[in-house]
TIPA-565808 format. One record per residue (C-alpha): residue in three letters; x, y, z. Coordinates in nm, 4 decimals. Example, Ala and Ser with C-alpha at 12.3 -4.5 7.8 and 13.67 -1.06 7.14 Angstrom:
SITE residu        x        y        z
SITE    ala   1.2300  -0.4500   0.7800
SITE    ser   1.3670  -0.1060   0.7140
//
This chain:
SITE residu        x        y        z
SITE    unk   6.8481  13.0523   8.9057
SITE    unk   6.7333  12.7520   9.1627
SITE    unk   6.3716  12.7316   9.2000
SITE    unk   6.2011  12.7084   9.5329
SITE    unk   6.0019  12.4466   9.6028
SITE    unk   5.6836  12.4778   9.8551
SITE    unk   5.3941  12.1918   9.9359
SITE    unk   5.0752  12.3765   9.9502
SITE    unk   4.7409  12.1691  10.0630
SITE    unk   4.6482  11.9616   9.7924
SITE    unk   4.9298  11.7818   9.7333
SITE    unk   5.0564  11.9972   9.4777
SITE    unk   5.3775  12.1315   9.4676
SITE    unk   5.4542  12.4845   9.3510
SITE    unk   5.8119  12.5397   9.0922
SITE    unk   5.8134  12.9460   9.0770
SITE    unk   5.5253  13.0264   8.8876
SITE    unk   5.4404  12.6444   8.7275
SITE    unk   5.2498  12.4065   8.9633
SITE    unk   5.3283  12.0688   8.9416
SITE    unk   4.9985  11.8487   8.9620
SITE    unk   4.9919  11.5149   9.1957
SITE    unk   4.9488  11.3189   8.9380
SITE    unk   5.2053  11.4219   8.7052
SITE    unk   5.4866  11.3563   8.9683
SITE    unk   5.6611  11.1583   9.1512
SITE    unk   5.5988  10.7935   9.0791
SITE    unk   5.2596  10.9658   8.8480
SITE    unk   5.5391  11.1093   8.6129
SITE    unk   5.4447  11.0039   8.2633
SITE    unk   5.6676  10.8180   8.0648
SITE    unk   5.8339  11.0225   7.7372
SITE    unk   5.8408  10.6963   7.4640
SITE    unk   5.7376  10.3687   7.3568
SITE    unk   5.9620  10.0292   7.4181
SITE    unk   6.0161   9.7216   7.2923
SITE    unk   6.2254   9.5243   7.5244
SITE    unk   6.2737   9.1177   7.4911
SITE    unk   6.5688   9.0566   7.7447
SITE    unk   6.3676   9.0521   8.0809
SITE    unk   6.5359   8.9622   8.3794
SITE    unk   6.3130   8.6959   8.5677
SITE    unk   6.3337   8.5684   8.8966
SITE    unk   6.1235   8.2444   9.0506
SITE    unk   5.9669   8.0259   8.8232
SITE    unk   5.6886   8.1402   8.5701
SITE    unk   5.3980   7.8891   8.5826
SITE    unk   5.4541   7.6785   8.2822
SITE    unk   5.0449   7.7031   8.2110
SITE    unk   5.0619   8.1126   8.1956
SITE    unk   5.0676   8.1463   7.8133
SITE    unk   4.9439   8.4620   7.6638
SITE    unk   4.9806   8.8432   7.7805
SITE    unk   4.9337   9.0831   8.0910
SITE    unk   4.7783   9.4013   7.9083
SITE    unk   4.7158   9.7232   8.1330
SITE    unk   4.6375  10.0795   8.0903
SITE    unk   4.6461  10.4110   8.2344
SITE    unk   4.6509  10.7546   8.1516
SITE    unk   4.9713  10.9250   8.0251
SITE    unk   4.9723  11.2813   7.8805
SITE    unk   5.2392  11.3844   7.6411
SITE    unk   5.1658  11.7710   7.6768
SITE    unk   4.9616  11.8082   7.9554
SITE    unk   4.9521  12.1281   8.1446
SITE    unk   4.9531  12.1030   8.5237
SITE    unk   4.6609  12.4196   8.5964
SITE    unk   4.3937  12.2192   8.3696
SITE    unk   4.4699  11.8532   8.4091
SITE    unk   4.2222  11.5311   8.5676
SITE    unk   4.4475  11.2476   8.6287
SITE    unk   4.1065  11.0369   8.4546
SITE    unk   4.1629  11.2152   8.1448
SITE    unk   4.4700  11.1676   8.0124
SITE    unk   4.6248  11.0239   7.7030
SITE    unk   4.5996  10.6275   7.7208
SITE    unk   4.9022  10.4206   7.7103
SITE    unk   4.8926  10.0364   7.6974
SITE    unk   5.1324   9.8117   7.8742
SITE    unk   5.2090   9.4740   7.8060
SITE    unk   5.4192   9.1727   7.8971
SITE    unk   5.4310   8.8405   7.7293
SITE    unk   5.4969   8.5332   7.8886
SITE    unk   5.4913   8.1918   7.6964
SITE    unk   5.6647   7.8678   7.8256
SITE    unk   5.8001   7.9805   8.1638
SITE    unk   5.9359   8.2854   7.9775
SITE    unk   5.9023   8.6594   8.0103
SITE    unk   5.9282   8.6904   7.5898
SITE    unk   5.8103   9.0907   7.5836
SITE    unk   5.7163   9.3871   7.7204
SITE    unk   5.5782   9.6863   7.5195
SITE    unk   5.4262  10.0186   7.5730
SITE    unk   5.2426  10.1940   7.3421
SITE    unk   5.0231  10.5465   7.3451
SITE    unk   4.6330  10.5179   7.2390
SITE    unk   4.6318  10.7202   6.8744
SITE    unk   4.3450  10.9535   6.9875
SITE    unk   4.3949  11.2747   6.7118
SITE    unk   4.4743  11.4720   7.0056
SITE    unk   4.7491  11.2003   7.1384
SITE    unk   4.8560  11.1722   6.7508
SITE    unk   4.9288  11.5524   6.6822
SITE    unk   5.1435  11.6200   6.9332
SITE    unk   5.3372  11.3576   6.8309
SITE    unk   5.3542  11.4180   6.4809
SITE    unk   5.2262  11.0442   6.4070
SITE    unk   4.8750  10.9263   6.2391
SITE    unk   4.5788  10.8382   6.4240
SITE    unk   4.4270  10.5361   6.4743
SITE    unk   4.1758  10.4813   6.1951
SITE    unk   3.8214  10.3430   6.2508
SITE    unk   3.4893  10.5287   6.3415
SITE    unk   3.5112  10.8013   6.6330
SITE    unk   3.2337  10.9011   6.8829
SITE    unk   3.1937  11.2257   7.0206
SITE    unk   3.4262  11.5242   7.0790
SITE    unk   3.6948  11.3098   7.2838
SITE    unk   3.8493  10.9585   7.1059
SITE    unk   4.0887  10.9674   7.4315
SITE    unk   4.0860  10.5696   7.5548
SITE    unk   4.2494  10.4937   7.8685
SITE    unk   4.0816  10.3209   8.1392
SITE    unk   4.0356   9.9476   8.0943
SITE    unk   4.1921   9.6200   7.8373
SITE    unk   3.9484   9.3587   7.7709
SITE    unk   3.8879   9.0729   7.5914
SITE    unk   3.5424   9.0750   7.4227
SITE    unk   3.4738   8.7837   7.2148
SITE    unk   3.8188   8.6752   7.1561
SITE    unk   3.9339   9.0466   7.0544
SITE    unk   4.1120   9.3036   7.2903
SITE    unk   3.9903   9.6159   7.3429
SITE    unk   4.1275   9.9168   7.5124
SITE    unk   3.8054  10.0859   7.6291
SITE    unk   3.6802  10.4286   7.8272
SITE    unk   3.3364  10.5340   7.9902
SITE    unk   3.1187  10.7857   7.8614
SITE    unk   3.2940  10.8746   7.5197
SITE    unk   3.4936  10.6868   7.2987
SITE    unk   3.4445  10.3834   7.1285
SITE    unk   3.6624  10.0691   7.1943
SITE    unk   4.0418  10.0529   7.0384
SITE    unk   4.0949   9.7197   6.9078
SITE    unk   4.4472   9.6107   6.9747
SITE    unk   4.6512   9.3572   6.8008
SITE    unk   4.8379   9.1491   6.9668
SITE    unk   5.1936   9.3298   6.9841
SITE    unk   4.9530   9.6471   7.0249
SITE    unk   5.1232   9.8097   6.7346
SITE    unk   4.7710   9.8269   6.4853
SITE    unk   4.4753   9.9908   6.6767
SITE    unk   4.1273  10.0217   6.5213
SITE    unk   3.8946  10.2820   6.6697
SITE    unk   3.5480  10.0051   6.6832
SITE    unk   3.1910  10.0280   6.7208
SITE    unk   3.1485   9.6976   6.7094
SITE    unk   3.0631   9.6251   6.3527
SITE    unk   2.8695   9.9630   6.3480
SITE    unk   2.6127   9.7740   6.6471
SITE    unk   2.6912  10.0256   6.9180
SITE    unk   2.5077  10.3625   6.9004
SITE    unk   2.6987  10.5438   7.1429
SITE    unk   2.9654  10.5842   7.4463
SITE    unk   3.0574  10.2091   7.6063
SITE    unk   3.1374  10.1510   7.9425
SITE    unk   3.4945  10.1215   8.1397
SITE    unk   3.3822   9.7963   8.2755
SITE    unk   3.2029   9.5476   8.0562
SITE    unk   3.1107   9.2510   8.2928
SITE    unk   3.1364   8.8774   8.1128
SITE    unk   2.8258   8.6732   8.2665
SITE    unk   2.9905   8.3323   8.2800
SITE    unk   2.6189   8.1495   8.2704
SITE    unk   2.5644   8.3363   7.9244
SITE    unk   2.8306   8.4855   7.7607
SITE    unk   2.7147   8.7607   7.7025
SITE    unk   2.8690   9.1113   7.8206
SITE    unk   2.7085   9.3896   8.0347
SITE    unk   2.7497   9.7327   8.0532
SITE    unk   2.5793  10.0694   8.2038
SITE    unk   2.7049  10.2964   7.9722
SITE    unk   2.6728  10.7002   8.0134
SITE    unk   2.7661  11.0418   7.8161
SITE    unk   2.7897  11.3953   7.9510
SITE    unk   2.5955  11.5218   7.6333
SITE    unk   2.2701  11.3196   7.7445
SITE    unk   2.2211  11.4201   8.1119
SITE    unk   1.8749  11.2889   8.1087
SITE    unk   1.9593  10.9123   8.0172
SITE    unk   2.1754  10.6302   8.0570
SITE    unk   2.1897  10.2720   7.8593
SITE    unk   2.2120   9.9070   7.9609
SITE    unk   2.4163   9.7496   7.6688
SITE    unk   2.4608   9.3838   7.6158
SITE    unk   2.7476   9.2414   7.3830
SITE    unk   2.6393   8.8853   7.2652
SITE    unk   2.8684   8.5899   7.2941
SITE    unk   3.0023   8.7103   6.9032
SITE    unk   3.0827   9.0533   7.0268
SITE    unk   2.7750   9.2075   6.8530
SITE    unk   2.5916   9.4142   7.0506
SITE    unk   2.2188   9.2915   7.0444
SITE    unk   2.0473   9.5830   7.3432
SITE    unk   2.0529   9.9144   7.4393
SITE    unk   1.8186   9.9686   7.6248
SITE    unk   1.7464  10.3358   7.7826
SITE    unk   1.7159  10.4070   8.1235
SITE    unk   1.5672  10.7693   8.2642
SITE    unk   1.7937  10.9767   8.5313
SITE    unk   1.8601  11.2653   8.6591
SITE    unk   2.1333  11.5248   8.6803
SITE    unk   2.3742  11.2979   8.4469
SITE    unk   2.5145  11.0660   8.7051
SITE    unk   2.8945  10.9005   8.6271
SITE    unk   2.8440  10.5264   8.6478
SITE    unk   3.1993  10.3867   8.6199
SITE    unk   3.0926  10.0179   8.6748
SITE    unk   2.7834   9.7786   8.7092
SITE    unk   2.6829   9.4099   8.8355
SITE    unk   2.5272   9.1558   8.7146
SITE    unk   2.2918   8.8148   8.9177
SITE    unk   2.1779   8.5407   8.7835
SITE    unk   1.8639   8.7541   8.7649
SITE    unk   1.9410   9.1361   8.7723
SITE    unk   2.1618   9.4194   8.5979
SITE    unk   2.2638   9.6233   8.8616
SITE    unk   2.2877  10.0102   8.8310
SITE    unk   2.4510  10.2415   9.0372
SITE    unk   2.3049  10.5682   9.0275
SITE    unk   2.4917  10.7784   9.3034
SITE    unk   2.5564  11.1618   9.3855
SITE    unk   2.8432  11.2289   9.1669
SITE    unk   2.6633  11.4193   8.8046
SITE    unk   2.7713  11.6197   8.5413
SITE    unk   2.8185  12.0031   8.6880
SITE    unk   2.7749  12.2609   8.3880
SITE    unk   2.9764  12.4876   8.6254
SITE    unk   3.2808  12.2545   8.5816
SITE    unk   3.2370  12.2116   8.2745
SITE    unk   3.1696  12.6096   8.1551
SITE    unk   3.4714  12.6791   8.4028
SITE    unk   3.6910  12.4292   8.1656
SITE    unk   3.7512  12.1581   8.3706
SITE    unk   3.8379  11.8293   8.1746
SITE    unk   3.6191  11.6240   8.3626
SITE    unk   3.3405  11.7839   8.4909
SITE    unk   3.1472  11.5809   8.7342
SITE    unk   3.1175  11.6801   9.0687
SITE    unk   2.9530  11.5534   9.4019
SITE    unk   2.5735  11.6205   9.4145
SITE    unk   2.4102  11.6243   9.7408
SITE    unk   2.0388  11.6943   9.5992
SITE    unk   2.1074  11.3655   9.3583
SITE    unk   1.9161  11.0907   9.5106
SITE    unk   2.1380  10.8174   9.5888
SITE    unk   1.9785  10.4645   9.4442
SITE    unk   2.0825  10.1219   9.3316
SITE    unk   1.8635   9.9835   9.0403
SITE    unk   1.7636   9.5754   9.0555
SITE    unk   1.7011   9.5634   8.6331
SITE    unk   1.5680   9.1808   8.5617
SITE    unk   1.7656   9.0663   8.2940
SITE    unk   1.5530   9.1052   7.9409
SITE    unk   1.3710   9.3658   8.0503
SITE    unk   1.3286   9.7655   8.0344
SITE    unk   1.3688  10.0270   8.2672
SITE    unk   0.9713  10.0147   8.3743
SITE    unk   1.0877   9.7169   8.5333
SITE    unk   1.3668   9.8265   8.7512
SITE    unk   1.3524   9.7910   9.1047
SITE    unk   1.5275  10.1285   9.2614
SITE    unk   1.6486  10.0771   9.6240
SITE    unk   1.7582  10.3638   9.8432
SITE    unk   2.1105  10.3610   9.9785
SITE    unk   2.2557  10.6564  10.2282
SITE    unk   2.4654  10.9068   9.9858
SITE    unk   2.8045  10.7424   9.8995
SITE    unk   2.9967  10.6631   9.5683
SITE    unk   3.1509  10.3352   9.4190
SITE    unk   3.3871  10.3161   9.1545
SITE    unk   3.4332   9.9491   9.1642
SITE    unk   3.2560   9.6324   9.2347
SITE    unk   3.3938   9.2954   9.3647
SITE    unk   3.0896   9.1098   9.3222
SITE    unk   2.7017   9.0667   9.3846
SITE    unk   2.4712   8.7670   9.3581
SITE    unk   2.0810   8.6567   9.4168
SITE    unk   1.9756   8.4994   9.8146
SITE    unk   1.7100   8.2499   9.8047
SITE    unk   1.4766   8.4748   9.9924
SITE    unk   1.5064   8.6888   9.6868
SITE    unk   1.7802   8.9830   9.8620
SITE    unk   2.0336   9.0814   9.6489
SITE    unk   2.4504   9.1059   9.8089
SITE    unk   2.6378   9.3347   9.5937
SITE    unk   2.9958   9.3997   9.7402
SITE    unk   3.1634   9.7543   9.7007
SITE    unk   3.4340   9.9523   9.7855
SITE    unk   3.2958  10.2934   9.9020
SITE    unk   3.3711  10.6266   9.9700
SITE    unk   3.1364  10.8900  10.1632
SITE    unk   3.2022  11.1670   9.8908
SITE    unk   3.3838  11.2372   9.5614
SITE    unk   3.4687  11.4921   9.3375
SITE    unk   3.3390  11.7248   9.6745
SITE    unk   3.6945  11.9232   9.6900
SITE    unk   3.9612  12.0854   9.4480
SITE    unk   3.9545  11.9042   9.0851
SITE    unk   4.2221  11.7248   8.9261
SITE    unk   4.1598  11.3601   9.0774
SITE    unk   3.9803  11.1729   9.4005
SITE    unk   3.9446  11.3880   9.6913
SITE    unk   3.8274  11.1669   9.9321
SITE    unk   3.9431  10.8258  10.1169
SITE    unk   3.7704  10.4859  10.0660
SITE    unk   3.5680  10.3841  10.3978
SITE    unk   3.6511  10.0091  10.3113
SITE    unk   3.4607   9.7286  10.1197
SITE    unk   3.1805   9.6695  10.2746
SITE    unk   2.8229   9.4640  10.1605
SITE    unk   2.4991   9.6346  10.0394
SITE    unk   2.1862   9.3742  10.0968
SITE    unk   1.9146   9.5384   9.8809
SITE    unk   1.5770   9.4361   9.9336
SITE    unk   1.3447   9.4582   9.6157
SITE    unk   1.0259   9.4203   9.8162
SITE    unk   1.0799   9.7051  10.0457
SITE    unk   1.3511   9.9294   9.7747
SITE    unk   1.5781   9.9816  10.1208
SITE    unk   1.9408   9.8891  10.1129
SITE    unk   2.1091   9.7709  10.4648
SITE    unk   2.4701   9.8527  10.4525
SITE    unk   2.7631   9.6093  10.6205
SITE    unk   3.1181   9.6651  10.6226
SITE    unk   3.3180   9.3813  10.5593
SITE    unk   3.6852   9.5410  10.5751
SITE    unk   3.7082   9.9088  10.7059
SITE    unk   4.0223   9.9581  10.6019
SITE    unk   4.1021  10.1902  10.3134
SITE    unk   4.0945   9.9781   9.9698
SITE    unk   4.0515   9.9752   9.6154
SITE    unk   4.0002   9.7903   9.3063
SITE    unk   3.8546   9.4650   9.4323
SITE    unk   3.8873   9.1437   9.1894
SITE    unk   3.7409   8.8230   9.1669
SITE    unk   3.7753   8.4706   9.0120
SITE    unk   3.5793   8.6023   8.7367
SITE    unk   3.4521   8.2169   8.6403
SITE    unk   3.2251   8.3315   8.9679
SITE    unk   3.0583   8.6645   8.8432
SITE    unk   2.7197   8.6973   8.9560
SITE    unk   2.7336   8.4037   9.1814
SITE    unk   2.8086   8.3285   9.5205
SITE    unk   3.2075   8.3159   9.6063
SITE    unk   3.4347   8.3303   9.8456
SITE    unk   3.7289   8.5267   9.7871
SITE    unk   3.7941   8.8669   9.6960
SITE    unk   4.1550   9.0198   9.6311
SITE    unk   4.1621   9.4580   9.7011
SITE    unk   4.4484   9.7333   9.7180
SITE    unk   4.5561   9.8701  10.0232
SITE    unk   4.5079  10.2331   9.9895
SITE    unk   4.6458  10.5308  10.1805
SITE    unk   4.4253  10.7506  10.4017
SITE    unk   4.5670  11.0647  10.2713
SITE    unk   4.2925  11.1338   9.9510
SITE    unk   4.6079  11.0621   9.6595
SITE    unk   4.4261  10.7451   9.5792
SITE    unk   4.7632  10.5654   9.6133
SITE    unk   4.8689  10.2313   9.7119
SITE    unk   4.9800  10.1495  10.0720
SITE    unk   5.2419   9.8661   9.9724
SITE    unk   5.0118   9.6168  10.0474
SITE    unk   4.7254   9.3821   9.8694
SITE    unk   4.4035   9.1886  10.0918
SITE    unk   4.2812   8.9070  10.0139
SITE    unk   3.9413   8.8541  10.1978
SITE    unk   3.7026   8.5175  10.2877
SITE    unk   3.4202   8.6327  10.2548
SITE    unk   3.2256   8.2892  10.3778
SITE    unk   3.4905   8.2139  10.7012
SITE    unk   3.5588   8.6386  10.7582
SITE    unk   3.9183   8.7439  10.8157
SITE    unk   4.1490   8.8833  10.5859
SITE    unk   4.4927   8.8045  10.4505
SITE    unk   4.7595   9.0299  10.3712
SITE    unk   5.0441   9.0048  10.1319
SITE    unk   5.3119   9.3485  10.2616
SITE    unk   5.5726   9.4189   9.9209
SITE    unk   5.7627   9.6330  10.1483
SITE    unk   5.8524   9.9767  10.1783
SITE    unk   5.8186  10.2352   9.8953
SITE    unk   5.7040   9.9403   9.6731
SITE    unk   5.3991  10.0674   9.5162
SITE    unk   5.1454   9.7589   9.3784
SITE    unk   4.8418   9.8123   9.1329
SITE    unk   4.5534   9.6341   9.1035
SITE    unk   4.6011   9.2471   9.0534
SITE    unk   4.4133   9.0136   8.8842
SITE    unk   4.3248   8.6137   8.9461
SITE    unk   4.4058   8.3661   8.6537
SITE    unk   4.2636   8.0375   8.7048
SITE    unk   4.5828   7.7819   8.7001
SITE    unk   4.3863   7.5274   8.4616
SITE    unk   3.9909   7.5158   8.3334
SITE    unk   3.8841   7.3330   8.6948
SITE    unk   4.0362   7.5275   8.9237
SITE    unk   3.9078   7.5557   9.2701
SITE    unk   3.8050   7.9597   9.3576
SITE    unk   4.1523   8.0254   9.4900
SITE    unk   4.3674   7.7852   9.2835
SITE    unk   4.5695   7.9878   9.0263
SITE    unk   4.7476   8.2804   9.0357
SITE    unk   4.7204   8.6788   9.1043
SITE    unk   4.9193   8.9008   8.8765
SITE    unk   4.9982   9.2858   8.8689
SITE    unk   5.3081   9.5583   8.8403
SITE    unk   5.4462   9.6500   9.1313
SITE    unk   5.6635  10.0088   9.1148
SITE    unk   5.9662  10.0577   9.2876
SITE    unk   5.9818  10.3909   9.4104
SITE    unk   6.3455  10.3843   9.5714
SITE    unk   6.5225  10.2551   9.1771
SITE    unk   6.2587  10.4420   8.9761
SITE    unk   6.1604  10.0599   8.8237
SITE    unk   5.8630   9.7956   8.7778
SITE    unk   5.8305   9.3937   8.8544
SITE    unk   5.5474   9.2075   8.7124
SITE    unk   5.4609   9.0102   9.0247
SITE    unk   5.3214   8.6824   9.0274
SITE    unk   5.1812   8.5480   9.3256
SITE    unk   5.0144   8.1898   9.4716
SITE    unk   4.6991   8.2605   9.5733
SITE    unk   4.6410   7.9858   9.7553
SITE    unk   4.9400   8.1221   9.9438
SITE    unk   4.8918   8.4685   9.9517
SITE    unk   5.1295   8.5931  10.2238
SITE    unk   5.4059   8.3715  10.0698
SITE    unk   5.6878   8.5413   9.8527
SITE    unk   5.5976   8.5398   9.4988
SITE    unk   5.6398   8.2640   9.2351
SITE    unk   5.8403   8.4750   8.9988
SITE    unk   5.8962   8.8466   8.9078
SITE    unk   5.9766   8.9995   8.5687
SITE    unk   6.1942   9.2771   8.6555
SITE    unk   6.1336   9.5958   8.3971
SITE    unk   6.4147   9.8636   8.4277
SITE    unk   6.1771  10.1855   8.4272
SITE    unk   5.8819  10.2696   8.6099
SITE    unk   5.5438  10.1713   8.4590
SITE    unk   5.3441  10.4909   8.5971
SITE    unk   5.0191  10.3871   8.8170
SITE    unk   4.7683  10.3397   8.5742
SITE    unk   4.3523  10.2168   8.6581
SITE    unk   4.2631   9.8718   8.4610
SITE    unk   4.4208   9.5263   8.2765
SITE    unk   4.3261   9.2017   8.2508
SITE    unk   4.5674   8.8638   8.1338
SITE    unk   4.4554   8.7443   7.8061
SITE    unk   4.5314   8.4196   7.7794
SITE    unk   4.6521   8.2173   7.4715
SITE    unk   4.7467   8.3937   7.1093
SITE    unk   5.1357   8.3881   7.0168
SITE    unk   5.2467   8.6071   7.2107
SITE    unk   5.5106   8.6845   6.8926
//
């Protein structure tokens, strides 16, 4: 018998008596197995100095069930694409092997240590020390990958990490060493600054009191402060006792605060500044003013996690500038780009320094946290923005900036990402100039299936890419 299909409010659609999540359809629609392809079609030229690999992840659930599911929690999946010698050599995928991920399908889980009740990993790939990591916030510990991603190793780091890590390790380029605001559901009452040193050995934790159990996807780092955003979205027990898979919700009696933590120091040192009620997911940047202000750059939203779960419910107000003052603990808020935008990236050689560029997402206005076809590219010391259109019903991710040698200037290099197809159901890796950012691209590997829209990846230079 045909089934009739009606759109009710959330974006859902509704198949009889089955409804079909957001984020399980359409261009969300999980992939059903793991590739190995080697014949890539390319078109351009690949830079001849790109050696090494394009690794990102996302979430995709082999059973999930459409009434129960968070688009943030499920099973990771790891995409990668080689490229050696002005070649596209590979591109694999290949699931996370939480327990969960590893019975249903009848394989054997990842061995190594495990960390709390979840050893789901799906958020971020980065390269810590010289080893990649597939990594998540406020549960598992790190998946070390090899290089083909075919041997994973559940890792605490040599045993030096104590608990959850964080989705977004930041690498301080004046240091080397790696910082993270790390957070777990099962310790409402405290959150941790962790620092990896250069080795990947992690050498602090240091605790920091809160309230409510705030979710703290990312941090910043100065050449004098950790920065910690503690904003209204906290673990709700009533999510969680009514089942939901993530259960964090918007908090209106959470004070919203960004702490200024000098670097070496412990939380009766912070600095807490007060900032109107807002969350970030993501930072582009922040760095020290002589007259001792901070600049932290965000993209922001007014609410989140206020509505109906299974995903963002609310639509990004822009990237705009926090100034915090440490004298006075006020914040004054600027937007840079109203526009609605996401997942802002950096030359990351300029971390925690002053810069000039930032690269964003064009997101829609209609809550689905979904791309707009478009990428920004923002100058941040002259104002204006770029834009760089792929067309219609071409869907891009979030791109990253790749230095084209070891002196590049800020914008010198390139910016690469995956870039679905929504008309032929398909995936380019794009590579673009960045220096010419509206131009057409340098070269595109064309993959013939879609690569769902995942969150986080990084390009990992060097190895051999085999």
């Amino acid at each position: 018998m045909a089934s009739v299909l009606a759109t009710i409010d959330d974006g859902e659609v509704e198949e009889g008596q089955r409804t079909a999540h957001r984020f399980l359809t359409g261009i969300h629609r999980p992939m059903e197995q793991e590739l190995t392809l080697t014949e890539l079609e390319v078109r351009g030229t690949i830079p001849q100095t790109l050696c090494g690999r394009y690794l990102r992840t996302g979430p995709n659930p082999i059973a999930p069930d459409p009434a129960s599911y968070h688009w943030f929690t499920g099973d990771g999946m790891v995409h990668g694409l080689a490229i050696r010698d002005g070649k596209a050599l590979w591109y694999r995928n290949r699931w996370i092997g939480s327990h969960a991920n590893a019975a249903a399908r009848g394989t054997t889980p990842a061995p190594g240590p495990r960390h709390g009740p979840s050893d789901t990993v799906n958020t971020n790939v980065v390269d810590l020390a010289g080893r990649v990591f597939a990594v998540v916030e406020g549960g598992s510990y790190p998946v070390a990958l090899s290089e083909t991603l075919d041997e994973q190793h559940y890792d605490d780091f040599g045993g030096s990490l104590a608990g959850a890590f964080t989705a977004h390790p930041h690498r301080d380029p004046l240091t080397g060493e790696h910082h993270g605001i790390c957070y777990e559901g099962r310790c409402p009452n405290e959150i941790r600054h962790v620092v990896l040193d250069a080795t990947g050995t992690v050498v602090r934790q240091e605790p920091i009191a809160v309230e409510h159990g705030p979710m703290i996807h990312d941090c910043a780092i100065t050449a004098r402060y950790v920065i910690i955003l503690d904003l209204p979205v906290t673990f709700s027990l009533a999510a969680h006792l009514a089942g939901q898979p993530l259960p964090y919700a918007w908090n209106s009696a959470h004070r919203a605060r960004v702490g200024l933590m000098p670097k070496g120091s412990d939380q009766h040192a912070i600095i807490w500044c007060d900032v109107d009620p807002a969350y970030v997911f993501h930072v582009a940047n922040a760095f020290d003013l002589p007259d001792g202000l901070v600049v932290l750059d965000v993209c922001v939203y007014p609410t989140m996690f206020a509505g109906e779960p299974g995903g963002p419910d609310a639509t990004s107000r822009g990237l705009e500038r926090w100034t915090l003052d440490p004298v006075s603990g006020t914040t004054i808020v600027d937007t840079i780009d109203a526009a609605p935008q996401e997942f802002p990236r950096i030359d990351e050689r300029r971390f925690g320094q002053t810069y000039r560029y930032a690269y964003a997402l064009a997101t829609q206005s209609d809550r689905r946290f979904q791309s707009a076809g478009r990428l920004y590219k923002h100058d941040l010391v002259e104002g204006g923005r770029e834009v760089h259109d792929f067309g219609a019903d071409r869907h891009p991710g979030e791109f990253v900036f790749v230095p084209a040698h070891e002196d590049a200037g800020e914008d010198e290099g390139w910016l690469i990402g995956f870039v679905i197809d929504e008309r032929t159901d398909t995936t380019e890796l794009v590579i673009l100039n960045a220096a010419r950012f509206e131009g057409a691209p340098v070269a595109t590997v064309r993959l013939p299936h879609r690569v769902p829209p995942g969150f986080h990846g990084n390009w990992i230079n060097g190895g051999n890419t085999q």
